[in-house]
N, C-alpha and C positions, 0 to 999 in steps of 0.2 A: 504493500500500500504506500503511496506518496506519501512526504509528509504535507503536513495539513497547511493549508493555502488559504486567503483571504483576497478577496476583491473589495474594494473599496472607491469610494467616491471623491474626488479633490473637491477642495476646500468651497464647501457651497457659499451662495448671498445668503442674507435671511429669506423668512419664509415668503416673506411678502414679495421680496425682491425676486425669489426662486419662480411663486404663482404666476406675477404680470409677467416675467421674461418669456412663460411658457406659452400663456395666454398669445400673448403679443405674437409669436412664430408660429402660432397656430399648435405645432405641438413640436417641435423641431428646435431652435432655436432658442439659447439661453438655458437648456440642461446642461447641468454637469458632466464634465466628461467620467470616466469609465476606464477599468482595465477589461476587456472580452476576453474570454478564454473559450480556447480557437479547439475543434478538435481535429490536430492532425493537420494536413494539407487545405483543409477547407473545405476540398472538393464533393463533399458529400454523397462518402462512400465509405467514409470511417464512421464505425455505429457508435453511439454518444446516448445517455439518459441525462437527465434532471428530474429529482422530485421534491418535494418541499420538505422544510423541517427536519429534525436529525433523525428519525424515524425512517425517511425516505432512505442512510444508508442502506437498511436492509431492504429496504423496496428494488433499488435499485443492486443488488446481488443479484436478486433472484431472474429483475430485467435484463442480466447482463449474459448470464447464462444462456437466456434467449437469443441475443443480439449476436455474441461470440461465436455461436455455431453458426450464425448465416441466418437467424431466424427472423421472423418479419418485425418490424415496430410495432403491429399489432398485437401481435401476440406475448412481445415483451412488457406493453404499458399495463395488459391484463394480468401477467403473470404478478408483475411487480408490487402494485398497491395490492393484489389476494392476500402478501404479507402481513401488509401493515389490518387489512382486516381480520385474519385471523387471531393477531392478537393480542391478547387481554389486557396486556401492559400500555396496549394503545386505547386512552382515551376515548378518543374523539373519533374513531373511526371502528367499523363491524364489532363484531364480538369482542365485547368489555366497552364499548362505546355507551356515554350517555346517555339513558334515556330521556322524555320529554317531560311536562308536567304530571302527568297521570303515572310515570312509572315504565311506560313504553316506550324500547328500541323502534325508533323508527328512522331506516338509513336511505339516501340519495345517492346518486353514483351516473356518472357517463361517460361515454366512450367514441373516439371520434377517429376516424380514419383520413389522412391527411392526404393519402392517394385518390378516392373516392370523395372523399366531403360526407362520407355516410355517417351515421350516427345513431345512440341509443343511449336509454335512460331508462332510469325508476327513479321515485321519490316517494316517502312514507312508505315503504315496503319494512313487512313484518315480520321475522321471523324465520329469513334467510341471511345465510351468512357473509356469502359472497353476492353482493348486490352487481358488484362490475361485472362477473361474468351475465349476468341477466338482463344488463344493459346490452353487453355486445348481442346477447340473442334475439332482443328485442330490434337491435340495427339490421341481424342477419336476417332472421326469421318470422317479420312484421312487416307492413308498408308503414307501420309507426315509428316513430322517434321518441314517445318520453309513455311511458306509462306508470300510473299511480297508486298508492294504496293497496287496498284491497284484489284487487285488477291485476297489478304487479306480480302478487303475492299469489296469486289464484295461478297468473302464467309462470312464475317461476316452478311451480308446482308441476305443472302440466310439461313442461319442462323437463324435471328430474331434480329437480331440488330437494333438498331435506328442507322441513322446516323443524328449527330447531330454539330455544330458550335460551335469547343472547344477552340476558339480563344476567350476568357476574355476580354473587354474593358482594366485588369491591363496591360496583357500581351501584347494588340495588343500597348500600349503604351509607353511599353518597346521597343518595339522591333521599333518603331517612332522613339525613343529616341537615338535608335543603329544605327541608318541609318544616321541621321543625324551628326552622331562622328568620319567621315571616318571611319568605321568599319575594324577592324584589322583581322576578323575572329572567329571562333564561341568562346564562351564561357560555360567552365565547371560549370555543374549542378550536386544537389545527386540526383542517381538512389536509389529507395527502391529496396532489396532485402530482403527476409524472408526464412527461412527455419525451419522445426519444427518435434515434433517425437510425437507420440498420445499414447494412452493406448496400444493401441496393440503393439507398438513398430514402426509400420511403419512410415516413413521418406518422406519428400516431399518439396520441395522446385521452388520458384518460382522470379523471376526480373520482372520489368516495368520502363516504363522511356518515355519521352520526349526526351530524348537524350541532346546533348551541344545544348546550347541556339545559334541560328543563324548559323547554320552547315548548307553546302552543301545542297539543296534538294537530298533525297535519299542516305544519309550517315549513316549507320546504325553501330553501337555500339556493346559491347561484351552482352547488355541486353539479345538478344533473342538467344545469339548461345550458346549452349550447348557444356560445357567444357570449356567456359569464362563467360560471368555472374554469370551462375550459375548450377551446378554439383551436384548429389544424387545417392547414391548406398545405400541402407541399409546394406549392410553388412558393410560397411567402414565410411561413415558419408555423409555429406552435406555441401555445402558451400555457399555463393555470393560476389559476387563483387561491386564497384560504384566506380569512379573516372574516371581516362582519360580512356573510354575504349579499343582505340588501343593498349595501353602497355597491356591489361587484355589480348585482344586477339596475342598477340605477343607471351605468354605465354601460352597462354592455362590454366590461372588461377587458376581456380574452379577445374579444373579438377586436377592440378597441388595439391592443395590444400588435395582433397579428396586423390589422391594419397599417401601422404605422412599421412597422418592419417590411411589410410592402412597398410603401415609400421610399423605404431606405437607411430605416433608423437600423440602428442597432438592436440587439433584443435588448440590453439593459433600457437606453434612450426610449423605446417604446415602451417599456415597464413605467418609465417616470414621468414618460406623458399621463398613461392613465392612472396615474398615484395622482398628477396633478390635476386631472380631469375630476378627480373624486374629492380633492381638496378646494378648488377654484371655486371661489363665492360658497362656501360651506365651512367656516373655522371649526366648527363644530365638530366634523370630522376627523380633526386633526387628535381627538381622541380615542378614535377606532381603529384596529389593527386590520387593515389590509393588505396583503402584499400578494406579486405576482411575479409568475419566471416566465421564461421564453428560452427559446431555441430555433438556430435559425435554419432554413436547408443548407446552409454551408457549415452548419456542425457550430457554432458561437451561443455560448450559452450567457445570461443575466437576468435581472431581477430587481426591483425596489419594491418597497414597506412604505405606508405612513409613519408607524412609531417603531421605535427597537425593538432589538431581540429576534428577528425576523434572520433565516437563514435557509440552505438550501444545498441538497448533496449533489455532487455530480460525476458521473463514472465513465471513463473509458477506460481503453489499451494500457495506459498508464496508474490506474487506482480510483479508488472512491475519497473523494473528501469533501467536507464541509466547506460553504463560502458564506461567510457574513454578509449582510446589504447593511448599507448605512440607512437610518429611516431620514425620510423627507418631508417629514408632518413634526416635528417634537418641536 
């Protein structure tokens, strides 16, 4: 394994000064510059992951195993987060994830093909463990893109799914413990998102989550909607999102994201436009944890956060490690 690397951001304006520069260029102009971390030649034929948060290392093992034999994007963005849902030690995401206020798991997850533009989803699905693979089936073996609840749960089944008790004695104690605190309302968790490029060049990216700890029954997040969690075009790049996902979805994030790497940005530069797209005329947000990653078809990996703490693994030929982002909101 390398040792552990950091990316970071030169010396920004204040916030104000960071907002109107971005404003002003439209989204281009007046961001900070950037270290990219390039995979390889560029040429995008060296396979590369990213997934969010230090959890993502092991996300990204298991995606590499995929990539490393020749395997498709697709099949490694799926394999990769199945980790972080299986397990228990991961909050915020499948099995041992949060429940909502009543006490119920209920998980979001999608999946998006960066060759095709195809896609799938669930949201509020109950009671199975691996949500992302039921997204891809629902991309494979549907004319639909996002299926819900109950409906989910019914086709996961029909399917070959177990349905199984993903409520953890840690979690169901947590969430004892929330009840009894006059609960204020739900509480933010990190979603994994991954996104990656394979030999052949193709692109795929994929979100899963638990959603906010103790949220609404049936409050679903930017994880499973395409064009906020998380967004894949191979010609232009890939992105994902985690934090409060309504501000993801207010924007249209990921998509937001991949857009502006269309243009020309860099993945970081396009991360920092839509950090500042979510900040612009809203201070307010400047208290919420958003952040998002990208990946470009030429294998360049980045990322920015509103507030700290915000970070992101990334594997190739050379090892797995973690990259800090600096936040752009504090």
């Amino acid at each position: 394994m390398r040792a552990k690397e950091e990316v970071t951001l030169s010396e920004r304006k204040s916030r104000r000064e960071f907002l109107a520069g971005a404003a002003a260029a439209g989204l281009v102009a007046g961001l900070p510059a950037c270290t990219s971390v390039m995979a390889g030649d560029g040429d995008g034929r060296r396979p590369r992951v990213i997934s969010t948060w230090k959890h993502g290392l092991a996300a990204n093992e298991a995606a590499w195993k995929v990539l490393s034999s020749g395997g498709s994007a697709l099949d490694a963005v799926e394999a990769g987060v199945r980790i972080s849902e299986a397990d228990p030690k991961v909050r915020s995401v499948g099995y041992g994830g949060r429940p909502n206020a009543d006490g119920v798991v209920q998980l979001d997850a999608a999946i998006m093909d960066g060759a095709t533009r195809q896609a799938g989803g669930v949201a509020a699905i109950e009671r199975i463990k691996h949500p992302i693979s039921v997204a891809r089936r629902v991309m494979e073996r549907t004319p639909h893109v996002l299926l819900v609840g109950d409906g989910a749960r019914r086709f996961a089944v029909k399917e070959g799914f177990p349905e199984e008790d993903l409520l953890t004695p840690d979690a169901k104690a947590a969430w004892e413990k929330w009840k009894t605190k006059n609960p204020r309302g739900a509480e933010g968790k990190d979603t994994i998102g991954m996104v990656a490029i394979d030999k052949q060049g193709r692109m795929a990216a994929s979100c899963t989550t638990s959603g906010m700890a103790y949220k609404l029954p049936g409050r679903v997040g930017d994880s499973p909607l395409i064009g906020s969690g998380l967004y894949c075009d191979g010609t232009a790049g890939g992105a994902s999102a985690t934090g409060v996902g309504e501000e993801v979805i207010k924007v249209c994030g990921t998509f937001l994201v991949v857009e502006g790497m269309r243009r020309g940005l860099s993945p970081t530069k396009a991360c920092e436009a839509a950090v500042a797209r979510i900040l612009d005329g809203h201070p307010e947000n400047g208290k919420k944890q958003v952040g998002f990653i990208a990946l470009s078809p030429k294998g360049e990996v980045g990322g920015a956060c509103v507030r700290g703490g915000f970070s992101y693994a990334v594997m190739d030929e050379t090892g797995n490690a973690m990259v800090k982002v600096k936040a752009l909101g504090d």
